[in-house]
C-alpha positions, 0 to 999 in steps of 0.5 A: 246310270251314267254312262261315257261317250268318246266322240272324235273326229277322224284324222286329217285327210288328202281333201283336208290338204286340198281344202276340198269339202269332203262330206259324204264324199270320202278321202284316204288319211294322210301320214298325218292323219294317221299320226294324230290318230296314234296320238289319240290312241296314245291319249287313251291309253295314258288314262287306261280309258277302255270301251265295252264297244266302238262305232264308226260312220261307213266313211273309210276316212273314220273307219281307218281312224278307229282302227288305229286307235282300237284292235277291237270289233266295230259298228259301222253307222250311217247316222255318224257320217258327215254333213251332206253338202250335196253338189258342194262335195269335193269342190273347194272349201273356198265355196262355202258360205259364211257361218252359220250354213243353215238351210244352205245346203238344203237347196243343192240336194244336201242336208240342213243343219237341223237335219244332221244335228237330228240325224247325229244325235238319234244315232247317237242315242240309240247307241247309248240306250243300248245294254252294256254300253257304258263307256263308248267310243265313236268316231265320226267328223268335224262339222258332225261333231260340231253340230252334236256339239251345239245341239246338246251346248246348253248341259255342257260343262266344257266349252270349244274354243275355236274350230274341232281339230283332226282327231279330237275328242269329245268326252260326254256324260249320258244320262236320262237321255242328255249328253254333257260336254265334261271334256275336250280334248282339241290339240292341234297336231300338225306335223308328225313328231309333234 
């Protein structure tokens, strides 16, 4: 059976503004941040896309994401928090080295890039391995989402062009344990009203 996972990142954030690496640290949405989630709710409501259940990371910055899409009860989940970027988190961005990161970040008490693809995707898996679970939303974050994203690239049907944008969905087919990419939807909102 296939099943359906909505995977998007959460709205824009103070730190976001400020170009502060965020990780596990955490930062309240802005007006913004708020808006593209009412606008990502708005997506999902034009297509009549409901969810038998809804998971979040611990990260307040998604768990506020979520609630303004869905009134609906939650899980909140470790697996689906940022990338560590140990000592790096809330310095400026300006701080990170060149793509790709790599084990960069392993040396500053943080996470490898290995290790968040592994970590999103076993969270990611259990959640979909559940009973009941055909149609899924979960929200989690940019470099998260990006590298779920590259961990499961070679079955998508969809590809991203350019950087995830605050609040955009990932659509992904699951079935005999391979998630597929089948749509993205990455519009960049950057003023309200838009």
């Amino acid at each position: 059976m296939t099943k359906t996972l909505y995977l998007m990142r959460h709205g824009q954030t103070l730190f976001n503004v400020r170009r502060k690496i965020q990780g596990w640290c955490d930062a309240p949405l802005t007006q913004l941040g708020i808006y593209q989630a009412q606008k990502a709710g708005e997506w999902f409501k034009e297509r009549e896309i409901s969810f038998d259940c809804a998971y979040s990371s611990t990260s307040e910055r998604a768990c506020d994401t979520l609630e303004i899409i869905t009134d609906m009860d939650y899980s909140r989940k470790k697996g689906l928090k940022e990338w560590n970027f140990g000592t790096f988190e809330g310095e400026s961005e300006d701080l990170n080295p060149a793509l790709p990161y790599g084990e960069f970040f392993k040396a500053y008490n943080g996470e490898s890039e290995e290790e968040v693809r592994q970590r999103v995707s076993a969270c990611l898996k259990e959640i979909m391995e559940k009973d009941g679970h055909e149609s899924v939303l979960a929200v989690s974050h940019g470099a998260s989402c990006a590298q779920f994203y590259l961990e499961w690239e070679k079955y998508n049907q969809v590809n991203r062009d350019g950087r995830l944008q605050n609040c955009c969905i990932l659509k992904y087919e699951y079935k005999d344990g391979i998630f597929r990419l089948v749509e993205l939807w990455n519009e960049p909102i950057k003023e309200i009203g838009q």
